[in-house]
N, CA, C and O atoms as CSV, one atom per row, in Angstrom:
chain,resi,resn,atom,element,x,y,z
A,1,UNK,N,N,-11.643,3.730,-23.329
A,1,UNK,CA,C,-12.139,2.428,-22.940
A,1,UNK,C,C,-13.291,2.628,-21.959
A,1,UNK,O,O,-13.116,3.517,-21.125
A,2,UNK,N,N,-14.726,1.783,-21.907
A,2,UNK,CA,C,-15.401,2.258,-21.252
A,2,UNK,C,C,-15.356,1.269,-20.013
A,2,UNK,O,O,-14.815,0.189,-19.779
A,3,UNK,N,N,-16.097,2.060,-19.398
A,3,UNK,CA,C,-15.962,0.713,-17.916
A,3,UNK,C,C,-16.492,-0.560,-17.934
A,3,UNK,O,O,-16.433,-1.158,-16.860
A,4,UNK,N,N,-17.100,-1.254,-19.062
A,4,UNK,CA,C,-17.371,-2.411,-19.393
A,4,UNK,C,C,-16.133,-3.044,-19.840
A,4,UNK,O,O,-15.756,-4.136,-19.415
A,5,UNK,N,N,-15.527,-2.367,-20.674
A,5,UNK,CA,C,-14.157,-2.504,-21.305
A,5,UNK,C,C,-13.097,-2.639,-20.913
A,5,UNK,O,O,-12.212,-3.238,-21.524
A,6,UNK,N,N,-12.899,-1.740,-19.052
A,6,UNK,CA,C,-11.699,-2.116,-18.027
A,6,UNK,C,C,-12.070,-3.131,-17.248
A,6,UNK,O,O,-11.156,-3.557,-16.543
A,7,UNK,N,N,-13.580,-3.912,-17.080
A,7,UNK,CA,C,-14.021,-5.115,-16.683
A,7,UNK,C,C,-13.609,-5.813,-17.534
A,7,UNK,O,O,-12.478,-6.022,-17.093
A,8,UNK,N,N,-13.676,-6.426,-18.576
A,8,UNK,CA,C,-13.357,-7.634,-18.961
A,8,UNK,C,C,-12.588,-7.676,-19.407
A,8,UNK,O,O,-12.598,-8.808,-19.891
A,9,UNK,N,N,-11.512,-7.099,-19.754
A,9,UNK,CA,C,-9.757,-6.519,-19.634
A,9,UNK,C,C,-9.205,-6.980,-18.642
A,9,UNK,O,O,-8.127,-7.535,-18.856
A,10,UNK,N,N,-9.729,-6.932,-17.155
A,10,UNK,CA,C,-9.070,-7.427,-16.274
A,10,UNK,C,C,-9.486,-8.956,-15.953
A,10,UNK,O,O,-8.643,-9.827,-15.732
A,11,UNK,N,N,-11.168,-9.231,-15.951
A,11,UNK,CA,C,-11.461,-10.599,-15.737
A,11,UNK,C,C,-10.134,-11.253,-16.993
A,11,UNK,O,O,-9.045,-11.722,-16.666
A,12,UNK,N,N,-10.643,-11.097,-18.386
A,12,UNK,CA,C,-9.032,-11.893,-19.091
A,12,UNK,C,C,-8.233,-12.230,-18.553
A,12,UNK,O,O,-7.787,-13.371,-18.679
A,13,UNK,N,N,-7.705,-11.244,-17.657
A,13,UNK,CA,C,-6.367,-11.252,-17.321
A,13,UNK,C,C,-6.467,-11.696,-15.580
A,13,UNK,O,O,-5.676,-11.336,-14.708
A,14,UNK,N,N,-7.152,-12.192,-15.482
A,14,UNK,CA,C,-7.598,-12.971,-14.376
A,14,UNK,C,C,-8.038,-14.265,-14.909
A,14,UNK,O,O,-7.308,-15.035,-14.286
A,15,UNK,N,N,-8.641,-14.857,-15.534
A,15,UNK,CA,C,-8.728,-15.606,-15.898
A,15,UNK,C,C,-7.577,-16.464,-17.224
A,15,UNK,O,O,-7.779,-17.594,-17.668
A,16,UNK,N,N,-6.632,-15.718,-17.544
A,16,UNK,CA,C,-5.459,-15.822,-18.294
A,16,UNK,C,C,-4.991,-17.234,-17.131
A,16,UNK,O,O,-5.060,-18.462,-17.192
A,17,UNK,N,N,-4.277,-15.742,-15.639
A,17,UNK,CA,C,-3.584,-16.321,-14.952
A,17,UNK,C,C,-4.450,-17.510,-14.023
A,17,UNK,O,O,-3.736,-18.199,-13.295
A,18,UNK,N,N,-6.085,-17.821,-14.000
A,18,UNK,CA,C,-6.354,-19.283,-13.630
A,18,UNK,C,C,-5.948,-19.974,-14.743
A,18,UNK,O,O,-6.840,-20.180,-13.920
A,19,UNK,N,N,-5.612,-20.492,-15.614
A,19,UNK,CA,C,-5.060,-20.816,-16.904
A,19,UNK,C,C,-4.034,-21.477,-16.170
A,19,UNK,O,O,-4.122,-22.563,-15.597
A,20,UNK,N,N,-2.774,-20.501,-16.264
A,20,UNK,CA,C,-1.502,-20.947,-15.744
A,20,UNK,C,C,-1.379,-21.116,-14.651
A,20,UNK,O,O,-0.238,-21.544,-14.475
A,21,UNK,N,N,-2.167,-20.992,-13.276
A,21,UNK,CA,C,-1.972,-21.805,-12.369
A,21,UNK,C,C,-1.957,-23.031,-12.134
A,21,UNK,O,O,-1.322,-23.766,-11.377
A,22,UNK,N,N,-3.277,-23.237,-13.396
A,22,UNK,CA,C,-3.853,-25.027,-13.620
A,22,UNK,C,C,-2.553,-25.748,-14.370
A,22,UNK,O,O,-2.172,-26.830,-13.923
A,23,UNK,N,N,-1.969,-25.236,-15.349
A,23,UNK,CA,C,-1.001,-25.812,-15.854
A,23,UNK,C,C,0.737,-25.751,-14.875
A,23,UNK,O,O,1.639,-26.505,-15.241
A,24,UNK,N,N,0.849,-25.239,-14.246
A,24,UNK,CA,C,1.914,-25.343,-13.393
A,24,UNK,C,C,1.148,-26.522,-12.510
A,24,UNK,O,O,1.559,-27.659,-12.742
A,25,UNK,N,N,0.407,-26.437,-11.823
A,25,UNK,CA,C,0.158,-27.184,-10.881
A,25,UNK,C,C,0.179,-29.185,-11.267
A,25,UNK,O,O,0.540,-30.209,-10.686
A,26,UNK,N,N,-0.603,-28.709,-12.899
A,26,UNK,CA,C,-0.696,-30.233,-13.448
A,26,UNK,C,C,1.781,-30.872,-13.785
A,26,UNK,O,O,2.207,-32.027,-13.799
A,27,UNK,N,N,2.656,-29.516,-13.969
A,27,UNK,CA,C,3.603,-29.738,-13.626
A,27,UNK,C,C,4.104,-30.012,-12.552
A,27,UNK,O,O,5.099,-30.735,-12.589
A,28,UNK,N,N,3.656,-29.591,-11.361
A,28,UNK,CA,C,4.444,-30.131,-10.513
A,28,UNK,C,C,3.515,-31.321,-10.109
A,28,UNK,O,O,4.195,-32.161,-9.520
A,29,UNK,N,N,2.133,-31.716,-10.220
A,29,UNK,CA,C,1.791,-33.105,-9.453
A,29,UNK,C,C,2.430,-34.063,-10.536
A,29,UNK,O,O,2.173,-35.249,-10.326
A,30,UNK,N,N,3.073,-33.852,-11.455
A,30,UNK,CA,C,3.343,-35.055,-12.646
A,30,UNK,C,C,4.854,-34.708,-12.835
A,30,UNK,O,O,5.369,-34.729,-13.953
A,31,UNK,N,N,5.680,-34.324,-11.479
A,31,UNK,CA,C,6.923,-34.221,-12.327
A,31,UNK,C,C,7.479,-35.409,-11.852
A,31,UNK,O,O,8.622,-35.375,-12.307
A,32,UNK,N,N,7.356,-36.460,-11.197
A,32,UNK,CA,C,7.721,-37.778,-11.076
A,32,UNK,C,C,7.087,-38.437,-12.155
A,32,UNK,O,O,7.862,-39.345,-12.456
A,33,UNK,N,N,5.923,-38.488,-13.038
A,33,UNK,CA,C,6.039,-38.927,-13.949
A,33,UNK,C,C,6.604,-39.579,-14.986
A,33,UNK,O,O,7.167,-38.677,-15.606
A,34,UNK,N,N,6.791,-40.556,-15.534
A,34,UNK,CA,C,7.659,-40.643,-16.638
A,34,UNK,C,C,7.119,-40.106,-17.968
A,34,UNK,O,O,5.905,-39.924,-17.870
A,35,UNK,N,N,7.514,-39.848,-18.959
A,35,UNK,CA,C,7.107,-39.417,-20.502
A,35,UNK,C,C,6.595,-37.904,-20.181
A,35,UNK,O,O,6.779,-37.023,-21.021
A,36,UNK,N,N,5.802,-37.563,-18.668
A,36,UNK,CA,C,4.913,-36.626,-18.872
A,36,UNK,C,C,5.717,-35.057,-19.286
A,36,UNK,O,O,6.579,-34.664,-18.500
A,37,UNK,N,N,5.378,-34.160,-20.598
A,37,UNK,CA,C,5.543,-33.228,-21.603
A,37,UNK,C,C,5.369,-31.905,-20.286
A,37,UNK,O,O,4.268,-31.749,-19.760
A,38,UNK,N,N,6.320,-31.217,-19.957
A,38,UNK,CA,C,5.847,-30.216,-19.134
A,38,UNK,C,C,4.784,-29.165,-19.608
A,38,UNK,O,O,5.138,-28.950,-20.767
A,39,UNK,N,N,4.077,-28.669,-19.452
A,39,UNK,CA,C,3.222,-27.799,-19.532
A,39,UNK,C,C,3.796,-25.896,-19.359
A,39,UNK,O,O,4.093,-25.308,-18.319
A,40,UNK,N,N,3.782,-25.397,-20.684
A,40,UNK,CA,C,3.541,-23.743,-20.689
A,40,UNK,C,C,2.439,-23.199,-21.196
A,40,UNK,O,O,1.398,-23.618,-21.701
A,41,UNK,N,N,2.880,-22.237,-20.961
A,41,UNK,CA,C,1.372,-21.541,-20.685
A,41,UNK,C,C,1.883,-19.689,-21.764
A,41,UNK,O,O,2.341,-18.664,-21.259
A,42,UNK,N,N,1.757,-19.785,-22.332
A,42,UNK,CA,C,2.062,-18.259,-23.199
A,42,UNK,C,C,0.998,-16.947,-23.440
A,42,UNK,O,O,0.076,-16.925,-24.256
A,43,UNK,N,N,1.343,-15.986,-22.605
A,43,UNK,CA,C,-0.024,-15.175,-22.715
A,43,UNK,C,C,0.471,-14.256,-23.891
A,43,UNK,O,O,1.619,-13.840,-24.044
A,44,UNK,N,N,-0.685,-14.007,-24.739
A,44,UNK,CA,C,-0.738,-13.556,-26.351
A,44,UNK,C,C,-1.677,-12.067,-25.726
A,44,UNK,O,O,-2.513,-12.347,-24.867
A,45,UNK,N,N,-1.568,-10.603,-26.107
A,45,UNK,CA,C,-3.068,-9.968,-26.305
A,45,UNK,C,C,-4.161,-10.155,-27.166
A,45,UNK,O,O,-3.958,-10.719,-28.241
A,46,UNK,N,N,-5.557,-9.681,-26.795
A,46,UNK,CA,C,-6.538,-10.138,-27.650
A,46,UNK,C,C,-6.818,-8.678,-28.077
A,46,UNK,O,O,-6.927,-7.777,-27.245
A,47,UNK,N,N,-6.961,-8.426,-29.801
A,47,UNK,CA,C,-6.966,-7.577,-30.242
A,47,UNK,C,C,-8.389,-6.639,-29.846
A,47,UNK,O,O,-8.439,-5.511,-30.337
A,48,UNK,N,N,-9.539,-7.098,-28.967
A,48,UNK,CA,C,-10.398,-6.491,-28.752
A,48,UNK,C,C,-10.114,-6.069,-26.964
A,48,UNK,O,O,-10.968,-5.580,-26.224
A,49,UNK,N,N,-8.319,-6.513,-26.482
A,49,UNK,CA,C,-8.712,-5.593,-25.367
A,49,UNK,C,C,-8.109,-7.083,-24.388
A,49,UNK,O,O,-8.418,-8.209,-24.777
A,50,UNK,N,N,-7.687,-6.985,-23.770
A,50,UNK,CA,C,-7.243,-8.556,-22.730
A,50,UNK,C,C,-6.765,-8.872,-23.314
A,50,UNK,O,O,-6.634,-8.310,-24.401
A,51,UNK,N,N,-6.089,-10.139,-22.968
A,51,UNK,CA,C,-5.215,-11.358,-23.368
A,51,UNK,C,C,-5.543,-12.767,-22.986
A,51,UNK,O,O,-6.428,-12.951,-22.152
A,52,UNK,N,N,-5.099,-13.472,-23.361
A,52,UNK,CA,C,-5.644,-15.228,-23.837
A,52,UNK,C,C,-3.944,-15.682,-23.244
A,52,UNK,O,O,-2.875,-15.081,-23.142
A,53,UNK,N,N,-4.425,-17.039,-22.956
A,53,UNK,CA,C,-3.754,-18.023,-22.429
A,53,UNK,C,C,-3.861,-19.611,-23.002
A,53,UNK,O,O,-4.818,-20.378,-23.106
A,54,UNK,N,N,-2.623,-19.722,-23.278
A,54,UNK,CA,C,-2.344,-20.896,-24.490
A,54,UNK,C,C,-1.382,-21.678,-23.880
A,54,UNK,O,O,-0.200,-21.353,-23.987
A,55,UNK,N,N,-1.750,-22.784,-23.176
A,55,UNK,CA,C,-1.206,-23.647,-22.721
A,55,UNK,C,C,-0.602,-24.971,-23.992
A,55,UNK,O,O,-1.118,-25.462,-24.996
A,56,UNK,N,N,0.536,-25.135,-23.382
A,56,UNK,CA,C,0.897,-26.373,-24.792
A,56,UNK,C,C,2.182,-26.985,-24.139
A,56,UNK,O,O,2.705,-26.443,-23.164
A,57,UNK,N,N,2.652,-28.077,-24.678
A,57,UNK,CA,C,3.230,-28.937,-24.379
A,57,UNK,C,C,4.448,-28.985,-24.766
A,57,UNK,O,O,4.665,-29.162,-25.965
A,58,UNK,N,N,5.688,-28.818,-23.714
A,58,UNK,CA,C,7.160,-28.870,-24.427
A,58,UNK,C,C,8.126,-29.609,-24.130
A,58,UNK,O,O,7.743,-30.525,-23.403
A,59,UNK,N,N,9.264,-29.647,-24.362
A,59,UNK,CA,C,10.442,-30.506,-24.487
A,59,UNK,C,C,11.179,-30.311,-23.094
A,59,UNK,O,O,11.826,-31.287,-22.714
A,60,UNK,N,N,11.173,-29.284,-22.349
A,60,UNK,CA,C,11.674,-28.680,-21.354
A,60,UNK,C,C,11.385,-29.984,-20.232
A,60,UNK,O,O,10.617,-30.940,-20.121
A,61,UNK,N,N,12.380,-29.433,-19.587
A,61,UNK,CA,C,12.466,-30.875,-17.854
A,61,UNK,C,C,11.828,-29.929,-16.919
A,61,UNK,O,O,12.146,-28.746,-16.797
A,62,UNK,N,N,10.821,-30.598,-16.213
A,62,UNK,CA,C,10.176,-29.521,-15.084
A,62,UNK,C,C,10.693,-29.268,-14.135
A,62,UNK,O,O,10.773,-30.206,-13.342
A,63,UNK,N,N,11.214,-28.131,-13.766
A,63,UNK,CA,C,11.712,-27.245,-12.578
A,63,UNK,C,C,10.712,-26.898,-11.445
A,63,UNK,O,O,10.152,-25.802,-11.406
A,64,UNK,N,N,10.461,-28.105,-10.306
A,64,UNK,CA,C,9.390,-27.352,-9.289
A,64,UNK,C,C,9.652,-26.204,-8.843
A,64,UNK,O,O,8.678,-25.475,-8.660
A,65,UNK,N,N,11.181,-25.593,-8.484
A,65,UNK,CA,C,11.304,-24.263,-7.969
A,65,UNK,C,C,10.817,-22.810,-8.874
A,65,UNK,O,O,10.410,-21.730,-8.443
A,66,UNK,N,N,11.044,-23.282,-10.287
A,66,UNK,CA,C,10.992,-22.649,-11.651
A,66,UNK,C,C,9.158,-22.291,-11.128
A,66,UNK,O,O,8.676,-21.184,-10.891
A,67,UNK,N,N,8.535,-23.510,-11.081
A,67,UNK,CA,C,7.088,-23.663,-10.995
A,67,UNK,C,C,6.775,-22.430,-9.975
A,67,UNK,O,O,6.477,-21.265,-10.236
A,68,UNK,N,N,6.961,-23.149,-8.605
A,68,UNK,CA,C,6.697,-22.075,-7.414
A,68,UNK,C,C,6.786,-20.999,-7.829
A,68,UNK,O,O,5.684,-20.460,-7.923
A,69,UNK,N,N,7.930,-20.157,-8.260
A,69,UNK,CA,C,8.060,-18.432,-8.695
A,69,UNK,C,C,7.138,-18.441,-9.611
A,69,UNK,O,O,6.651,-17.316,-9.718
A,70,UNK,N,N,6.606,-19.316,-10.429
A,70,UNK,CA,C,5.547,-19.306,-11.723
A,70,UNK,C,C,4.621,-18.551,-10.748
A,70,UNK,O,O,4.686,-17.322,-10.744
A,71,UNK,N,N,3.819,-19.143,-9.975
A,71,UNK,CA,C,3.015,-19.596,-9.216
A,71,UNK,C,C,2.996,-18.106,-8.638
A,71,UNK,O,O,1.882,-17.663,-8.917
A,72,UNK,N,N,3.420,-17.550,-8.248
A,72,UNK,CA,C,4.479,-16.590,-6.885
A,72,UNK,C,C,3.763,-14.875,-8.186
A,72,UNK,O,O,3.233,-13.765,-8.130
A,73,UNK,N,N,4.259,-15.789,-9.033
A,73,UNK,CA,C,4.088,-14.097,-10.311
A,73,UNK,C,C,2.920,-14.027,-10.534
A,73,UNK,O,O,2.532,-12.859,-10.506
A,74,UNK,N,N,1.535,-15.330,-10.924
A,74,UNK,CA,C,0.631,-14.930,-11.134
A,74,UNK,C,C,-0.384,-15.167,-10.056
A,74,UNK,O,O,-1.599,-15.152,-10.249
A,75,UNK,N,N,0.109,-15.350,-9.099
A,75,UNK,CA,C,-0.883,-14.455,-7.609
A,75,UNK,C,C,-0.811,-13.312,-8.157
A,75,UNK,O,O,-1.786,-12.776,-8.685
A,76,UNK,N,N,0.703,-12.639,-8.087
A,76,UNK,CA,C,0.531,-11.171,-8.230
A,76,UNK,C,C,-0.172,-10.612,-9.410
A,76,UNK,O,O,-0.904,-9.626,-9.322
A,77,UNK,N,N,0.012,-11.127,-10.303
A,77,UNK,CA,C,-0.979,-10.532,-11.468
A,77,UNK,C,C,-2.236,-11.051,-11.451
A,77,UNK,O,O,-2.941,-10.217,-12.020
A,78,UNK,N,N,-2.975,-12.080,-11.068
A,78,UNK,CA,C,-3.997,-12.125,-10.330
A,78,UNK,C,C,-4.740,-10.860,-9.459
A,78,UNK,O,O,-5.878,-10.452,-9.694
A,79,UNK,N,N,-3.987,-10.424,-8.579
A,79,UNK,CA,C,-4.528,-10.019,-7.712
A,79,UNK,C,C,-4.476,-8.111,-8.303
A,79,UNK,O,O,-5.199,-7.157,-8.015
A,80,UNK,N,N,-3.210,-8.253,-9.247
A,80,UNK,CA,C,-3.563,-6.959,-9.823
A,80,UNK,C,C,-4.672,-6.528,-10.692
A,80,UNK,O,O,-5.150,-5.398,-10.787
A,81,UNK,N,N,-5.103,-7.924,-11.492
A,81,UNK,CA,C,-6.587,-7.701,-12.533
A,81,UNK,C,C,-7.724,-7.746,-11.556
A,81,UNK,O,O,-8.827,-7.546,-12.064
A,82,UNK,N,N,-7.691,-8.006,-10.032
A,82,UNK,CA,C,-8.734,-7.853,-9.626
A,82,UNK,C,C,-9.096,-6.494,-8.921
A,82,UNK,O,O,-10.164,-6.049,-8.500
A,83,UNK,N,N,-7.431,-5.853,-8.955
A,83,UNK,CA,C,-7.951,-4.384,-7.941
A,83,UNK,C,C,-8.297,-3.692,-9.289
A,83,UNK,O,O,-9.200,-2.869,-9.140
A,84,UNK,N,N,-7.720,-3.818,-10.885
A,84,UNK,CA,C,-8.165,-2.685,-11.687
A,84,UNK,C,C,-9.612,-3.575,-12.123
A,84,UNK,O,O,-10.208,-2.894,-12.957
A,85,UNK,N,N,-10.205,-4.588,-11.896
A,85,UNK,CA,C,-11.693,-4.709,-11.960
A,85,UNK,C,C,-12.307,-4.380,-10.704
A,85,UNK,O,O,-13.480,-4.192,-11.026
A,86,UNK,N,N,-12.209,-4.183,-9.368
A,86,UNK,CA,C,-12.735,-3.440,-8.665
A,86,UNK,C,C,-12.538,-1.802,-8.493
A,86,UNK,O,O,-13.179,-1.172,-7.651
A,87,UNK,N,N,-11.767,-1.308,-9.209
A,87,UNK,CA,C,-11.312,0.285,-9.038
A,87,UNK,C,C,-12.830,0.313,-10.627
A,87,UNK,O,O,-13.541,1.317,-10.677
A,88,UNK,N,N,-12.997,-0.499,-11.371
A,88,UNK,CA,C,-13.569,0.038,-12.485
A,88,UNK,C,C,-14.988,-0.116,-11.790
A,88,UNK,O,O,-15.712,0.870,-11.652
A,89,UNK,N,N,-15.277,-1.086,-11.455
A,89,UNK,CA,C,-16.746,-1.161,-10.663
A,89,UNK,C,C,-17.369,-0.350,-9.560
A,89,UNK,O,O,-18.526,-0.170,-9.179
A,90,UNK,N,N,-16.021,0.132,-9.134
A,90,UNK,CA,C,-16.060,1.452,-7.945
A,90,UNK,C,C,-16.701,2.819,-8.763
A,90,UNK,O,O,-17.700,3.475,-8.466
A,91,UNK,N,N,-15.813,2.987,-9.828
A,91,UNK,CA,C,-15.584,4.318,-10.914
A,91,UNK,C,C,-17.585,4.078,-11.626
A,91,UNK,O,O,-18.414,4.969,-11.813
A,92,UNK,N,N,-17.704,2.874,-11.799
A,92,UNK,CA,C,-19.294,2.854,-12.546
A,92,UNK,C,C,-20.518,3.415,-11.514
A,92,UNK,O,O,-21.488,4.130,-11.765
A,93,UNK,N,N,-19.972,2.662,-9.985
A,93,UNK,CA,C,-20.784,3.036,-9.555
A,93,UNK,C,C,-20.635,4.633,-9.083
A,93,UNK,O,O,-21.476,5.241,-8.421
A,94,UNK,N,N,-19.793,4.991,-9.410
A,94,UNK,CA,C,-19.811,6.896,-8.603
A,94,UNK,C,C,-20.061,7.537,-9.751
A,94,UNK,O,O,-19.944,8.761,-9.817
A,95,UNK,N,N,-20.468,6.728,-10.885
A,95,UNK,CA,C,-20.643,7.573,-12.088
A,95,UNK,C,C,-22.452,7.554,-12.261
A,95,UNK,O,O,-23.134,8.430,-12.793
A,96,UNK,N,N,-22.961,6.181,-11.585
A,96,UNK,CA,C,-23.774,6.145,-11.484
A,96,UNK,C,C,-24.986,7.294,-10.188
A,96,UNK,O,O,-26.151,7.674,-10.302
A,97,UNK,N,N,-23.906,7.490,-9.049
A,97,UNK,CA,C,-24.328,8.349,-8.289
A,97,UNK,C,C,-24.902,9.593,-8.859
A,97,UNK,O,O,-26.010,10.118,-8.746
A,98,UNK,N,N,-24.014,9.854,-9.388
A,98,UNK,CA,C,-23.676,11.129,-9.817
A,98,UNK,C,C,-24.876,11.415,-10.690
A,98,UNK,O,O,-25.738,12.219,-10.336
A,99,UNK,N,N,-24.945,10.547,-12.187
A,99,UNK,CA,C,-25.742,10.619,-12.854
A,99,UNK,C,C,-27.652,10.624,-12.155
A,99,UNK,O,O,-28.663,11.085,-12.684
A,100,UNK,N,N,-27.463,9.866,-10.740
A,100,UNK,CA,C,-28.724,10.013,-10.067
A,100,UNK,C,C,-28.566,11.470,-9.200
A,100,UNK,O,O,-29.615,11.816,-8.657
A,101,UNK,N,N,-27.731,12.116,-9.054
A,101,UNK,CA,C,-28.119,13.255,-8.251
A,101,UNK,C,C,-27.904,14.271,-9.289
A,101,UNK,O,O,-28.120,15.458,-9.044
């Protein structure tokens, strides 16, 4: 995989989990709602490398505590696609050094 390739591998997967933050969040401001369809969010891989985020509408009763740990998991995977997109931008640029000296 080249280092273009562990960049947008991780943005995906950073941008997966803004996905499902937006959809938890639209669950818990609407769980007093009436009728309102809770919101999931299903991450699929994308055969060229990352994964996609498919939000859709289900039968399920919304759990704010359920939500919060939602919430709680993709900080953390958030914050993990951003250290392996900064470890790859680190790795380009010392490759780039290198290639100048």
């Amino acid at each position: 995989m080249s280092i273009s390739g562990i960049a947008s591998t991780a943005l995906s997967g950073m941008q997966a989990q803004t996905t499902r933050v937006g959809a938890i969040a639209n669950n818990i401001a609407n769980c007093s709602t009436p009728g309102y369809a809770r919101l999931n969010t299903s991450l699929t891989s994308v055969a060229s490398g990352g994964v996609q985020a498919v939000v859709s509408p289900t039968a399920s009763d919304i759990d704010p505590a359920a939500d919060l740990t939602d919430v709680i998991e993709a900080e953390q995977s958030y914050k993990a696609n951003a250290v392996v997109f900064e470890t790859g931008a680190d790795m380009w640029e010392m490759l780039m050094s290198i290639k100048r000296d």
